[in-house]
C-alpha positions, 0 to 999 in steps of 0.5 A: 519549528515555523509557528502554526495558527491555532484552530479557530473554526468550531470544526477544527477546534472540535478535530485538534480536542478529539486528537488532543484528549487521548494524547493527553492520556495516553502520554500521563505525563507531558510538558506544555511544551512536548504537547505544543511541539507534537500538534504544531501549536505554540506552548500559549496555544496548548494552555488554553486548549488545556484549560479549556478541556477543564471546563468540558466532560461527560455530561452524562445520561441527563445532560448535566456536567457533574465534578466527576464527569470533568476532566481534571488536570494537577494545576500544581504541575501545570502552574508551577512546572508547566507539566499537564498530567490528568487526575480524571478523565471521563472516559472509562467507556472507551469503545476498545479492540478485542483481543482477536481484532488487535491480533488481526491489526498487530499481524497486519502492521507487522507486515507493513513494517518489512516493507522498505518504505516503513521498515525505519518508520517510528509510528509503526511500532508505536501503533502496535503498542498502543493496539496491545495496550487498548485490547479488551483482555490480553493479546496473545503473543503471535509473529508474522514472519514475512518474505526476507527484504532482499538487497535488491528491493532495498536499491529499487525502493530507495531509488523511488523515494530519492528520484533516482535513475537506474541502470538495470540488468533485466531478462524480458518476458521473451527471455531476451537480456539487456541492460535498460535505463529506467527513470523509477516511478513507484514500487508495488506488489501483486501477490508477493511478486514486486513491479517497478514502474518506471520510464524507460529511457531506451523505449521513452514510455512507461513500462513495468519491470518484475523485480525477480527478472533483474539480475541487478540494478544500480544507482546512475545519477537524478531522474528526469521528470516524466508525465505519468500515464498510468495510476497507483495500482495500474501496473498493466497498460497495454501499448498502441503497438501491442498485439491484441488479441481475443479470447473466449471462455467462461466468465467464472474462469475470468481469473486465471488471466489476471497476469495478463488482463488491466483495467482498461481491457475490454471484457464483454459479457454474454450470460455465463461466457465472456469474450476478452481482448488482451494486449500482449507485448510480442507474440512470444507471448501467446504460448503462455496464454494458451497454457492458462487457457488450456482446457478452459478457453479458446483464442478467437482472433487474430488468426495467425495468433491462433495459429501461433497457438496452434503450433505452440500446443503440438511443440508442447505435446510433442516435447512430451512425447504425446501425438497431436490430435488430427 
């Protein structure tokens, strides 16, 4: 492993103690060496933080170092075998998780560790160890059983972390089938429902992909390099050909467009109504937001989309076997 400098900034060296002292105690018993290799630092470097920490401590409620507020270490070990092993460490008042607080953090990291990118991840379990270990009093057994990793998700999220193309059997949003190549950007999630975004090679722009809409996806080769022209957590941008398409509707109801709105979709508001311009990719679209509309908000403009909508509504109302109003 390539030689790190030790910290030499009062900032850095208080940062590497801070780090240093609960590995020290959480590990009891570790060589200079372990110690030297886990924060980067050459086994000379580790001694002299070790034997720093020995003059250092709790100086308690007056401010006055006693033998029993220093940390301790057996120099036996540390002399002769190169061992740092704490027989005292002053800090018995260590703030530590309730038993509801760790349960909430242990529920979290479980989830975490089903999603593909962390599912090999060491540190994940080591976490929750010590989480079960550093509660106020016993954390009850629990499990989280999330949503089974399909075979899918585990192509799709390897070919992000491997920059690799892939060739994908996709059903767009107007229920058409083609096969697209698509350079992958990242994975992400809304709702228990996985977006790939990534460069599609047949329309040379960023586009996002719902994995539940591929029939299959397969590895074809590297990825080019492409400019990203959308954030982490910006799956939704609209297209300067996209249809645009305005909506009015009380704000409190804003939320039953959240498949449809992004964050850079103009929403005006006046007092309790907002008015909404949403870009759709096709007009294919349009019957599905009148049907969130339905009952709670209206399409103003353009005109052939409401009427677009209009149609839409007296085919639904008719496929039920209901009469159009007049």
């Amino acid at each position: 492993m390539a030689e790190r400098r030790a910290p030499q900034k009062s900032g850095e060296k208080l940062a590497f103690l801070l780090a240093l002292v609960p590995y020290l105690i959480d590990q009891a018993r570790v060589t200079v060496a372990e110690a030297a290799e886990h924060f980067g630092v050459t086994p000379a470097q580790m001694r002299e933080y070790v034997t720093y920490l020995t003059a250092t401590g709790d100086p308690g409620a007056e401010g006055l170092y006693q033998h029993d507020g220093l940390f301790d270490i057996d120099w036996d070990d540390f002399d002769e075998r190169d061992v740092i092993r704490f027989r005292a460490a002053p800090l018995q008042q260590r703030p530590r998780f309730s038993a509801r607080e760790a349960a909430a953090l242990l529920a979290g990291l479980q989830s975490v560790a089903a999603l593909p990118a962390f599912a090999e991840r060491p540190e994940i379990g080591q976490l929750m160890a010590k989480l079960a270990r550093g509660s106020a009093s016993t954390v009850t057994p629990l499990a989280v059983h999330p949503t089974a990793v399909d075979p899918l998700r585990t192509i799709v999220a390897a070919a992000v972390a491997s920059r690799e193309r892939l060739r994908i059997d996709y059903v767009t949003s107007a229920g058409e089938r083609e096969l697209r190549e698509v350079d992958p950007l990242r994975l992400e999630s809304i709702d228990d429902v996985w977006y790939l975004r990534g460069w599609s090679l047949s329309r040379d722009a960023e586009r996002t992909f719902r994995l539940d809409r591929m029939a299959s996806a397969e590895p074809i080769g590297p990825a080019a390099e492409h400019p990203a022209s959308s954030a982490p957590g910006e799956l939704f941008r609209g297209d300067a050909d996209d249809l645009r398409v305005t909506v009015g509707m009380p704000a409190s109801a804003l939320g039953l467009l959240h498949d449809f709105l992004g964050p850079e979709d103009e929403v005006v508001y006046a007092g309790d109504e907002a008015t909404v311009t949403i870009p759709l990719a096709h007009e294919g679209m349009i019957g599905r937001l009148a049907a969130r509309l339905a009952g709670v908000g209206v399409i103003t403009a353009p005109e052939h989309a409401r009427r677009t909508a209009a149609e839409w509504a007296r085919a639904a109302l008719a496929a039920a076997g209901e009469r159009p109003p007049a």
